[in-house]
Residue, then its C-alpha position, 0 to 999 in steps of 0.5 A: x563043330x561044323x560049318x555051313x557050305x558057303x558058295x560064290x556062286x553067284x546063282x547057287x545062293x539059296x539053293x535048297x532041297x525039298x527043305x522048309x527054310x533057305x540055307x540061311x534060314x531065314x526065309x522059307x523057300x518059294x514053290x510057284x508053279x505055273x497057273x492050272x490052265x498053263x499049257x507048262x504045268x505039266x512040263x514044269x511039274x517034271x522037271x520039279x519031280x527031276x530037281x527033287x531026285x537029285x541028291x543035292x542042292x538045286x533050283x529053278x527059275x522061269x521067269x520073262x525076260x524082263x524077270x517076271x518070275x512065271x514059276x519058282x522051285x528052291x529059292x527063297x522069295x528075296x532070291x527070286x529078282x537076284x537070280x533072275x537079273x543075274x540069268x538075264x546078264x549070265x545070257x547077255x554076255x555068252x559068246x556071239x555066234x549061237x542060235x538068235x534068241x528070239x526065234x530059237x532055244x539057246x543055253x549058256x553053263x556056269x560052273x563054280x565047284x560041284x554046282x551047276x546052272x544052265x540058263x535057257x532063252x526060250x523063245x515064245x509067241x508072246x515073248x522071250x522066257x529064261x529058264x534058269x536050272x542050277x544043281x549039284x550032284x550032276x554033271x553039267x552036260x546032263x544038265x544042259x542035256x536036260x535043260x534043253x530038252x525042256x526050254x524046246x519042250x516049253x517052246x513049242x508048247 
């Protein structure tokens, strides 16, 4: 007999891996990739290259601050609001002292188990953005690494 994984993580729930349907089942999972005229596209399609490589379960969420999901990879549809609220109180709650969010690049890490999830504050001219990126199969300092690269990447785009 076998038993699925269970995670607590509050940020891992609904993480797939180029499968049809969420862990659960249930619900297929969301692919929304910025519009074709987004000056993010090409940048959101790498790091979607990226998440697939990876031997294990992953995600990514950029959504506005207010959680507006602006591109989705891994996560069922019923996930989206759940993950984008817990970025934006993830976020809230790091410890004073970073860059201002507002005017810089700043990331907080979450680790439960093998699992890992950097939030990015990506500032824009328009308004802020939370780049969300969770996976297993990584080491958290390259996933910030990474993360980073990409939410200056966005950025400046």
């Amino acid at each position: 007999m076998t038993a699925e994984l269970v995670s607590s993580h509050p940020l891992a729930r609904g993480v797939s891996r180029g499968r049809a349907g969420s862990r659960r089942g249930r619900e297929k999972l969301l692919e929304q990739s910025p519009g074709a005229g987004s000056p993010v596209g090409h940048l959101w399609a790498s790091l979607v290259d990226v998440l697939d490589a990876i031997d294990g379960p992953t995600s990514a969420l950029l959504a506005t601050a207010d959680g507006e999901a602006l591109a989705v990879h891994g996560l069922a549809r019923g996930d989206v609001a759940r993950v984008a609220r817990q970025s934006r109180a993830a976020f809230a709650a790091r410890a004073a002292g970073g860059p201002d969010p507002e005017q810089a690049v700043d990331t907080v890490e979450l680790t439960m188990g093998l699992c890992h999830t950097v939030v990015a504050s990506v500032p824009t001219p328009q308004e802020r953005h939370l780049l969300t990126v969770t996976a297993q199969g990584v080491s958290v300092q390259v996933l910030e690494a990474w993360t980073r690269r990409l939410a200056d990447d966005i950025h400046l785009a």
